[in-house]
N, C-alpha and C positions, 0 to 999 in steps of 0.2 A: 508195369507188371509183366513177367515174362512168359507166365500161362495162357497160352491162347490153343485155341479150338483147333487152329488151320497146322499146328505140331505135330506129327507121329498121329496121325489121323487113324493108322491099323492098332491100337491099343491092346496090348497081352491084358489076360485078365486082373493081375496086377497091378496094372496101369493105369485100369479102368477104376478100380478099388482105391485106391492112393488119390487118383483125381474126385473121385465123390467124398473122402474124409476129410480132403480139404476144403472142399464145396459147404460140405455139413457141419467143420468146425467154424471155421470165420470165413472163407472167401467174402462174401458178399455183403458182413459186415464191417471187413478190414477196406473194402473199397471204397465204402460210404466213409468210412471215418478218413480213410487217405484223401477222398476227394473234398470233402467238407475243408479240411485243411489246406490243400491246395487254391482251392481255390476261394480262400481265405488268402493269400498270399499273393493270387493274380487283383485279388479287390483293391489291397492295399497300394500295390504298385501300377496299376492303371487307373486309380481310381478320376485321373484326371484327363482319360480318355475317350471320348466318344464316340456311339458305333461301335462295330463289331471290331475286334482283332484278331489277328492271325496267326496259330497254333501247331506247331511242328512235335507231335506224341512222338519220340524216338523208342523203339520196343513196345508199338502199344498193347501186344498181347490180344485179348479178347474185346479189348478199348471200353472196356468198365469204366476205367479211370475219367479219361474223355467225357464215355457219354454222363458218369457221375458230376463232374465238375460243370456240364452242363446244365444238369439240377438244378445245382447250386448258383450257376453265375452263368446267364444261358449267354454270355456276349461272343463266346469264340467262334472263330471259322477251323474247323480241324482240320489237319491232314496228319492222319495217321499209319506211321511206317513199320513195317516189321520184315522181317528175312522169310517170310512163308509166303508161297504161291498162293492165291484167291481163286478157289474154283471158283465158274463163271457163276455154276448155276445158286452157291450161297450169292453172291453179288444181286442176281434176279429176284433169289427168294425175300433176300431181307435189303431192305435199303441203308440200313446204318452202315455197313460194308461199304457205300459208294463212298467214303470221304477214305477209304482204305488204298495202301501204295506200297507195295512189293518194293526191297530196296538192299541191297547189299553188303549192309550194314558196317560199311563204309561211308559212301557218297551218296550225302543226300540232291536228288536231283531242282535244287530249287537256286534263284538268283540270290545274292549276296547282299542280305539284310530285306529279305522279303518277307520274312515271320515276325511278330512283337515276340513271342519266345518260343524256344524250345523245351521239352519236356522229359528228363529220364525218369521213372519212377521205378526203382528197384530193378535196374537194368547195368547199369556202370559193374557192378561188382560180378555177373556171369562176362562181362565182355575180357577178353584175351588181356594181361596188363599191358602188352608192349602197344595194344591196339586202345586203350582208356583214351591216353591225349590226341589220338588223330581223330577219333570222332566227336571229343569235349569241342577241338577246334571246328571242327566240322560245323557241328549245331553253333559256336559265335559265329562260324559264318556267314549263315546264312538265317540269324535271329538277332535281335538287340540282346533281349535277355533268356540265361539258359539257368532254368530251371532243376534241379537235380533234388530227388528223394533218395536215401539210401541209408544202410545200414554201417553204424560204429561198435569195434570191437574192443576189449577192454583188457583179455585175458584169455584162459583157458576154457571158463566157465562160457562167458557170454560166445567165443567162437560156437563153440560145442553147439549152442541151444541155437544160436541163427543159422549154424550147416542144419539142426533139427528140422527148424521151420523152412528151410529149402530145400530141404530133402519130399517134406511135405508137399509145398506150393509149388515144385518142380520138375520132380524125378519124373511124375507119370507124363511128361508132357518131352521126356526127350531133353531134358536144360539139364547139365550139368550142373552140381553144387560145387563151391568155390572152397578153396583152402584157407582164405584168409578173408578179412574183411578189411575197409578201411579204418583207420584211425585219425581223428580228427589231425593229427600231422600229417601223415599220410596223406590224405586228400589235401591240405593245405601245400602239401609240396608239390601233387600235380597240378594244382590252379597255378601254383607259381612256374611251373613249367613251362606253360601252352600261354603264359603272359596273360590268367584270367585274374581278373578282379572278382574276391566276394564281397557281396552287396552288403549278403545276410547269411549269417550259417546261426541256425536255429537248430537246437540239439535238444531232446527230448519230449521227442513226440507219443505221445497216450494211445497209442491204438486199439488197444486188448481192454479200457476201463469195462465194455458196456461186457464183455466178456469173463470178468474177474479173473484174468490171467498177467494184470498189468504187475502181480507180486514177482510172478516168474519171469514174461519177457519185458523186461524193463523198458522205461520208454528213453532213457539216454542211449538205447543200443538204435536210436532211430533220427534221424535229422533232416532238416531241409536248409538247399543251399541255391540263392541268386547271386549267380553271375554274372560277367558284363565282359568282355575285348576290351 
């Protein structure tokens, strides 16, 4: 998720506003349901792993996700990366921020198959297109499996309503909203691109049930996809 604290840190009052609506309509229960799922998805595919495994969050935002997924399935070691500088003194105040890593969201700085996966969750679709496959490759490089959440679009109708909810989830936070979304070709022709194998592309994911907004944003506008090099 691409909202995190350490963005546009001087907030207009706008900003501030647009980020508490978001907060106060679902932030908090779109993270538990995203994370519940996720790592729903790391069970099945490690399940024959022992010990802890190793966890590259690419975008992780305010690292909800992360530490939700830890909730749920406390086996990861995290390292979570984003494009924002880490004042020292959040680092001292709070300790979750120690597994945090400033990063150029390019090159991740780690060895070549040192993570069990990597992680996008709602991140791929703000990143630049021409920039998508150099950091899809990026994360096989230096993961076995690269994990990807994100949004499919169908039309007119369903664009419209997911630039809504990123207009929402994003704007006050400095992210721009995107023009397009993927479509399940679409994403299928960048894996075939960057030479990734999907494992698993799971489309239709429930986020909004406990919400009763699943009539309006649909759960096909949502998927998850395992990759592999």
């Amino acid at each position: 998720i691409v909202s995190s604290p350490l963005a546009r840190p001087n907030k207009r009052w706008i900003e501030r506003a647009i980020v508490r609506l978001h907060r106060d309509m679902s932030h908090d229960r779109r993270v538990r349901s995203l994370s519940g799922e996720i790592a729903g998805e790391l069970s099945r595919r490690f399940s024959g792993t022992e010990g802890t495994i190793a966890g590259v969050d690419i975008g992780c935002g305010d690292m909800g996700i992360a530490e939700g997924i830890s909730s749920f399935w406390p086996r990861v070691e995290w390292e979570c990366l984003d494009i924002y500088e880490l004042p020292v003194e959040r680092e001292k105040l709070d300790p979750r921020w120690q597994k945090y890593r400033r990063f150029d969201g390019q090159r991740i700085d780690r060895l070549d198959k040192s993570a069990d996966f990597a992680l996008f969750t709602d991140v791929l679709h703000h990143v630049p297109e021409d920039g998508r496959l150099p950091l899809l490759k990026e994360s096989t490089r230096v993961a076995n499996t690269v994990i990807v959440k994100d949004h499919l679009e169908y039309g007119t109708w369903s664009r419209t309503m997911l630039r809504a909810m990123d207009f929402i989830g994003n704007w006050g936070y400095g992210v721009s909203v995107p023009r397009r979304y993927f479509t399940e070709q679409s994403f299928r022709e960048l894996c075939d691109l960057g030479g990734l194998r999907i494992l698993s592309l799971r489309v239709g994911i429930d986020l909004y049930r406990h919400m009763r907004l699943n009539l309006v944003l649909r759960p096909k506008w949502q998927f998850i996809a395992v990759l592999a090099s």
